[in-house]
C-alpha positions in Angstrom: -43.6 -38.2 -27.1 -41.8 -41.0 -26.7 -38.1 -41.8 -26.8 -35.5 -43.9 -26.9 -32.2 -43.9 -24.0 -28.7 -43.3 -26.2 -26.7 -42.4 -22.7 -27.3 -43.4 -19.5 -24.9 -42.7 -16.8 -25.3 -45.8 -14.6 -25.9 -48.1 -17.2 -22.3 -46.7 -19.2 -20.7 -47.6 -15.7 -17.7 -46.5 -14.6 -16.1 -46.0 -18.3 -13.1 -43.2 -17.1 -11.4 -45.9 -15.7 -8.9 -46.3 -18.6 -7.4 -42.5 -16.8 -6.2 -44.4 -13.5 -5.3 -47.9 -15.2 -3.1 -45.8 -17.4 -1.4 -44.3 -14.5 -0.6 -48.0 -13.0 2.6 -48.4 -16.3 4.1 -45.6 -14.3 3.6 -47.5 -10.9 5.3 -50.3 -12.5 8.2 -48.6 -13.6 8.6 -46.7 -10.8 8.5 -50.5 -8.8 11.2 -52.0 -11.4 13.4 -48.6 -10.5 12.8 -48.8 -6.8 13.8 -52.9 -7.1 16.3 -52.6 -9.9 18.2 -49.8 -8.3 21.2 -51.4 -7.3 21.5 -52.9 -10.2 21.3 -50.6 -12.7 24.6 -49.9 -14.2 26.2 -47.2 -16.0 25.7 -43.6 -14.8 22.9 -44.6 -11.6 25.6 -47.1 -10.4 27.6 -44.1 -9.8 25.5 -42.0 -7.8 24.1 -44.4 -5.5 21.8 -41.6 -3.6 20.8 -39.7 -6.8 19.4 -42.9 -8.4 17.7 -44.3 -5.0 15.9 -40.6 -4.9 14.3 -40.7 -8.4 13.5 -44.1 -8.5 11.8 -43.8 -4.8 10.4 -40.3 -5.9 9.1 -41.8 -9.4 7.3 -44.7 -7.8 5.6 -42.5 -5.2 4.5 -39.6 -7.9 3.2 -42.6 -10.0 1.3 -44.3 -6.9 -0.2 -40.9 -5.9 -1.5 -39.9 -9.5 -2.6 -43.0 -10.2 -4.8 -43.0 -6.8 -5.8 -39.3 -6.9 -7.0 -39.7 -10.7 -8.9 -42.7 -9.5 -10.6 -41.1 -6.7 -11.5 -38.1 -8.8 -13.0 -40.1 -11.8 -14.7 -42.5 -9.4 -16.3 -40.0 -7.4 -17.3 -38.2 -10.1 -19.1 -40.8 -11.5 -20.7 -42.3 -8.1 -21.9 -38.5 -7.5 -23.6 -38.1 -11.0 -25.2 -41.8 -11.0 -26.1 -40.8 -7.2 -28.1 -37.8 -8.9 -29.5 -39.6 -11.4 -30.8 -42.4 -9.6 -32.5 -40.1 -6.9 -33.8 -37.4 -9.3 -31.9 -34.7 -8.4 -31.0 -33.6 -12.2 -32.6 -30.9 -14.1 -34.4 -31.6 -17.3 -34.8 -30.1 -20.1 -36.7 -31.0 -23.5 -37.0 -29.9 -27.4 -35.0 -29.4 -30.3 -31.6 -29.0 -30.5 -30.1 -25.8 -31.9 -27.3 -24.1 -32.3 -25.4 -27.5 -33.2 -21.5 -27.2 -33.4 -20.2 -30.5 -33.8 -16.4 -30.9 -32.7 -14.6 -31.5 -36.4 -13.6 -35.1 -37.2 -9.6 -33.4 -36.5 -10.7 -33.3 -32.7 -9.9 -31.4 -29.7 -12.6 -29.3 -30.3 -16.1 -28.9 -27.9 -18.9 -30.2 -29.4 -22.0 -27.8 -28.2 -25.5 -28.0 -28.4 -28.5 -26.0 -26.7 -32.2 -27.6 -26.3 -34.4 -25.0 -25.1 -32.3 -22.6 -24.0 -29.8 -24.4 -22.3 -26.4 -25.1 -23.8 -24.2 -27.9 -23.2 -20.7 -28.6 -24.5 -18.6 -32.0 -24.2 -15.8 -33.5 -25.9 -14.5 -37.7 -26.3 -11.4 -35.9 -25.1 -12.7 -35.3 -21.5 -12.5 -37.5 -19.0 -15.4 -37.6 -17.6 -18.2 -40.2 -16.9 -21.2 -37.9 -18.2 -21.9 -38.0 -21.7 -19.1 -37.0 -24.0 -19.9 -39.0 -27.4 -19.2 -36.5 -30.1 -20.8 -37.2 -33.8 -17.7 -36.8 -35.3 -17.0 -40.0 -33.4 -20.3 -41.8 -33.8 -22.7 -39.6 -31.4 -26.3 -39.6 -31.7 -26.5 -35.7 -31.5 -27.4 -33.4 -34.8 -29.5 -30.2 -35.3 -33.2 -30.6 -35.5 -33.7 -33.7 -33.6 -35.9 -33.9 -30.6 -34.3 -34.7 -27.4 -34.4 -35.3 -23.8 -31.5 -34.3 -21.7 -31.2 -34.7 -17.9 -28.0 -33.2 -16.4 -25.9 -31.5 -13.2 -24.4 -28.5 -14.0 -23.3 -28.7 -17.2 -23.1 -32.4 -17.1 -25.0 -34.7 -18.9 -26.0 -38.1 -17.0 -29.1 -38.9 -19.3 -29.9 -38.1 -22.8 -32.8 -39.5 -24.8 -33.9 -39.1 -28.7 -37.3 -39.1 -29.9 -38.8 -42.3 -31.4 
């Protein structure tokens, strides 16, 4: 049989990276409050202290997030493209059953099983395995023959037959 690549975890790249970048707004505010702090009038001009602690304690809660989320997303993603590329994923093949695609409302999991094995994913997740729900233009729908290579529960490749 031959098929056709719809998800490929090192050719997506690193596509969680929207997660950390979101995180840098705060970083900036938190810089403006740290810089602005002597400045800012009204109540914060009054308590000197109080305002240097929350804008000092902002920007380093922001700076953290933003760098933890980052390593966490990124690593993720370097260790499922590191299994990937050497072969160390499981495989499995056939049709997919038991279809339960997340409703067009969201925040649902979309689940699937080929062969036995069940996966389950959401766009929600952040995650840089495959998380492209048909409600949202995925390629996945009962009956169709697939290919799925994953870690865990994690899918890093998944083909459709031809």
């Amino acid at each position: 049989m031959e098929y056709r690549t719809v998800f490929d975890v090192a050719e997506a790249g690193y596509k969680t990276w929207t997660a950390p970048a979101f995180g840098l707004i705060f970083v900036v505010a938190g810089g403006v409050l740290v810089a602005r702090r002597k400045n800012l009038g009204g109540w914060w001009s009054k308590h000197p202290r109080v305002s240097a602690a929350f804008a000092y304690y902002m920007f380093g809660f922001a700076v953290l997030w933003t760098v933890g989320v980052f390593i966490s997303t990124y690593s993720e993603y370097l260790s499922l493209s590191k299994a990937l590329s050497t072969n160390n994923v499981r495989v499995v093949e056939g049709v997919v059953s038991n279809f339960k695609p997340m409703p067009k409302s969201g925040h649902a999991m979309e689940r699937f099983c080929v062969s036995g094995t069940c996966f389950e994913y959401s766009d929600y997740m952040v995650t840089g395995a495959f998380n492209n729900t048909s409600s949202h233009g995925g390629p996945i729908h009962e009956g169709m023959l697939v290919r799925v290579s994953f870690v865990r529960n994690s899918i890093v490749k998944l083909e459709v037959a031809k």
